[in-house]
C-alpha positions in Angstrom: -101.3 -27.5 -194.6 -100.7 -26.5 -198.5 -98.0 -28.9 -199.0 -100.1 -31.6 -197.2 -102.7 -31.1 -199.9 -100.3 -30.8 -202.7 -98.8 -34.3 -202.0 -102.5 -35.5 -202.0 -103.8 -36.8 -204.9 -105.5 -34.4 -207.1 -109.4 -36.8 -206.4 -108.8 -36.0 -202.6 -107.9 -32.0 -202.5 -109.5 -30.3 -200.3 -112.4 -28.3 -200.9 -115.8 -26.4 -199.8 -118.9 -29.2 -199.9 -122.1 -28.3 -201.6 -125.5 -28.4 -200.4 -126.0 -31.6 -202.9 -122.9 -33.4 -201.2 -124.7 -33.5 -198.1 -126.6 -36.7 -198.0 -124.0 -38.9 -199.1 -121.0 -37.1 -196.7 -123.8 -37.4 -193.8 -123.8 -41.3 -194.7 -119.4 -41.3 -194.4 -120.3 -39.3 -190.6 -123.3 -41.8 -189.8 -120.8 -44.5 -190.4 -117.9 -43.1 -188.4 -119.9 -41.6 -185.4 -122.7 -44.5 -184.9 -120.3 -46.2 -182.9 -119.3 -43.2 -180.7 -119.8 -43.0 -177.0 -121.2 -38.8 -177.6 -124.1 -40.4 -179.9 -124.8 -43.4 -178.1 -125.6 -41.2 -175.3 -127.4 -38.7 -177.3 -129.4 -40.7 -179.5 -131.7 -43.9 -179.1 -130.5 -47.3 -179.8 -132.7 -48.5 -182.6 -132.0 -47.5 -185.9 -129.1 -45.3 -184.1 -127.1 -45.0 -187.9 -130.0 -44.3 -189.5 -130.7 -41.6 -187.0 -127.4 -40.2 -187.0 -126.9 -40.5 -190.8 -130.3 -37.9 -190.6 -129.3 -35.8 -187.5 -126.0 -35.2 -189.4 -127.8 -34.5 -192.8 -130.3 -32.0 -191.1 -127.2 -30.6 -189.2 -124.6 -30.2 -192.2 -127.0 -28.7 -194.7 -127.0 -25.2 -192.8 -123.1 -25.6 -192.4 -122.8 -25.9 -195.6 -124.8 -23.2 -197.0 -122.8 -21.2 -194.3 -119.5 -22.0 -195.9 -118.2 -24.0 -192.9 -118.3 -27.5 -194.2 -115.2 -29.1 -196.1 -114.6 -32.5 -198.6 -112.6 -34.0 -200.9 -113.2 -34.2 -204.3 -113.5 -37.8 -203.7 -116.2 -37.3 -200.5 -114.4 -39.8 -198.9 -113.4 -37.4 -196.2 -115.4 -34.5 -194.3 -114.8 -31.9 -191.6 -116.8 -28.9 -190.1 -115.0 -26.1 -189.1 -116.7 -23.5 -187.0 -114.9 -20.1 -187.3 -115.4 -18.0 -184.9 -118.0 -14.8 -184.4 -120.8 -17.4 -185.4 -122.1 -18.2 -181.7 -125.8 -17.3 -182.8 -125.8 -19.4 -185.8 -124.0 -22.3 -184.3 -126.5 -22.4 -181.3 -129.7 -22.2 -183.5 -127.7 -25.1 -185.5 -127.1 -27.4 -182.6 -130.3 -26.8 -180.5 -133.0 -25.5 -182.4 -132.6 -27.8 -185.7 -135.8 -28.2 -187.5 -136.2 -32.7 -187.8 -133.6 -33.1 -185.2 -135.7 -33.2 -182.4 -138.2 -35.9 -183.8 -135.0 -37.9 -184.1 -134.1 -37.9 -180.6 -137.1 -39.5 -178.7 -136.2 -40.3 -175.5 -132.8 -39.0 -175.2 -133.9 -35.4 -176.1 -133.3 -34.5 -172.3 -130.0 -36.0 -172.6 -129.0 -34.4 -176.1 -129.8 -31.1 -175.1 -127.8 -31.5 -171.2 -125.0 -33.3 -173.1 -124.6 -30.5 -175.7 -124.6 -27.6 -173.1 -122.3 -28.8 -171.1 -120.0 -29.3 -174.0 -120.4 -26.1 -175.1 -119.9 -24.6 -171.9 -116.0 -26.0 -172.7 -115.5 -24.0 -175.5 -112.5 -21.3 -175.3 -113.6 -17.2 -173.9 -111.2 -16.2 -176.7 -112.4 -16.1 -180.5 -111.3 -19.7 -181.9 -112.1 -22.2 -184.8 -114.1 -25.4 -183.9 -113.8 -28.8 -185.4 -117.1 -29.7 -184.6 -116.4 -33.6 -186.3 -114.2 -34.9 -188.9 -114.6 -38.8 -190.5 -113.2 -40.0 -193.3 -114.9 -43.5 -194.6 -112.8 -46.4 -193.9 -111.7 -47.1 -197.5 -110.1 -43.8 -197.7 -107.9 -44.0 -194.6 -104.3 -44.4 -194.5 -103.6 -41.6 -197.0 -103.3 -38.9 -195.1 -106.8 -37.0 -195.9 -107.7 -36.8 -192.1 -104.5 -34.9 -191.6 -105.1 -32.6 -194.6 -108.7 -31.7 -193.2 -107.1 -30.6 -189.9 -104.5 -29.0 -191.2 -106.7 -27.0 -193.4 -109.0 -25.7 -190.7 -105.9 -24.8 -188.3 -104.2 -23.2 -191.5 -107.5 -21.0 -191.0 -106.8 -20.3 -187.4 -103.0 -19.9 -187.5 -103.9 -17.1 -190.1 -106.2 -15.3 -188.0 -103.8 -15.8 -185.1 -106.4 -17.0 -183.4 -106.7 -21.4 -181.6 -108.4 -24.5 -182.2 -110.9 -26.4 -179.7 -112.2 -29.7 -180.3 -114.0 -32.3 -178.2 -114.1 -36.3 -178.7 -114.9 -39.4 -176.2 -112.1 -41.4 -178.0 -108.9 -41.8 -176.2 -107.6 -43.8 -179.9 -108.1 -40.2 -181.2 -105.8 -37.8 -179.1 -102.6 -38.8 -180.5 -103.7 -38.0 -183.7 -104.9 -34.6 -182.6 -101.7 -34.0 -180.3 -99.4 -34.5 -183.3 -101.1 -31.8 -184.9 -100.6 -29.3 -181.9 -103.8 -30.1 -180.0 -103.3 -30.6 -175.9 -105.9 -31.9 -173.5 -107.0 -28.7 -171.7 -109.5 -30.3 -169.6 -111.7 -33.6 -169.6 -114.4 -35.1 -167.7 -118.2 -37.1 -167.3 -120.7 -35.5 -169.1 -123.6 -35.6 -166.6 -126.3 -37.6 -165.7 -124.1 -40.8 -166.4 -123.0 -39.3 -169.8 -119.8 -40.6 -171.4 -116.0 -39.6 -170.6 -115.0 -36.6 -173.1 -111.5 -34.5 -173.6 -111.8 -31.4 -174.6 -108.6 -30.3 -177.1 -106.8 -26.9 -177.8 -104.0 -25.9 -179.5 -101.5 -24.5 -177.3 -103.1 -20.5 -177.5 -106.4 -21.2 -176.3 -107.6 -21.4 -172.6 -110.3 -23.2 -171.4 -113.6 -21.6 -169.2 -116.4 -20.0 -170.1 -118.8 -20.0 -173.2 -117.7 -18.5 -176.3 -119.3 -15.5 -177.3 -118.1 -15.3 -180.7 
C-alpha cells in the first residue's frame, strides 16, 4: 500500500476526509452508486441521485467524525473503512440515521430487510469493512481505487486481522480478487432483492453477525 501511494501523485495521496469534504465526496458516491442494483432496490426511483447523494451525505458525516472515512487530496476518490470493535456505532449509523429515513419512502421496508440481511454476512471474527469505495470517473485509470483498498487492508494486515466487503457488480470482483479478496458466499437478497457477493480476504470466514 505505501509504495502504491508513493508512485501516486502527490494531489491524490491518501488521506483522512473532513467533516467539510463531505458534501462534495457524497456527490462523487451519488454518482458511482445511483446506478447500483443495492440502491435501486433500497431507494425510490425518482430523484434516486439526489437521494443517494443525501443518504450518503447524512451517512458519511458520522464516519467521518469517527475517523473512518478516507480521500485524496484531490476528492476525486473516497472509501469507508469500518475497523472493527465498532458494531454499535456502525448499526446506529446504518439503521437509525437521523434524515435517512425521510429519504426512503416506500422502500423503507426494503432498506431496512436488505441491510440486515447483509449484515448478517459479515465475518464472527474482528475484521475491517469497506463499506463503499467510488472514485469519480475523471479520476479513474490512475490507480487511486487501488490505493484506497490497499490502504484500508494495510490497516487490517497490521492488525492481523481480514477484510469483508459486499457489491451486486460481477464487473467489480476481479478488481477486488487481485487485491486478495475471494467470494465467500453470494446470493438474492430477499423479497426479490438484487444478486450480491459477499468478499473476504483469505483469513476471514463467513457466518454469523459481527460482534465487534
Amino acid at each position: 500500500m505505501q509504495d502504491d501511494a508513493r508512485r501516486l501523485p502527490a494531489v491524490t495521496r491518501i488521506r483522512l476526509a473532513t467533516l467539510e469534504e463531505v458534501p462534495e465526496l457524497s456527490a462523487v458516491l451519488a454518482r458511482a452508486f445511483a446506478p447500483d442494483a443495492m440502491m435501486r432496490w433500497t431507494m425510490p426511483a425518482d430523484r434516486r441521485e439526489e437521494r443517494v447523494q443525501a443518504f450518503f451525505e447524512a451517512f458519511d458525516g458520522p464516519s467521518a467524525r469517527h475517523g473512518w472515512l478516507w480521500t485524496t487530496s484531490d476528492r476525486g476518490a473516497v472509501a469507508l473503512w469500518v475497523p472493527p470493535g465498532t458494531a454499535a456505532e456502525f448499526d446506529e449509523l446504518t439503521f437509525s440515521l437521523d434524515g435517512v429515513r425521510g429519504l426512503l419512502g416506500d422502500a423503507a421496508e426494503r432498506y431496512d430487510s436488505f441491510w440486515a440481511w447483509a449484515e448478517g454476512k459479515r465475518p464472527s471474527e474482528r475484521h475491517w469493512y469497506l463499506d463503499h469505495l467510488a472514485v469519480d470517473e475523471a479520476h479513474r485509470g490512475r490507480g487511486v481505487g487501488s490505493a484506497l483498498l490497499e490502504h484500508g487492508l494495510a490497516l487490517a494486515r497490521a492488525h492481523d486481522e481480514p477484510a469483508f466487503l459486499c457489491t451486486s457488480r460481477p464487473e467489480n470482483l476481479p478488481f477486488y480478487e487481485r487485491h486478495g479478496f475471494v467470494v465467500g458466499e453470494e446470493g438474492d437478497a430477499p423479497g426479490g432483492g438484487p444478486h450480491v457477493w459477499f468478499l473476504v480476504t483469505e483469513r476471514a470466514t463467513s457466518a454469523a453477525p459481527a460482534e465487534g
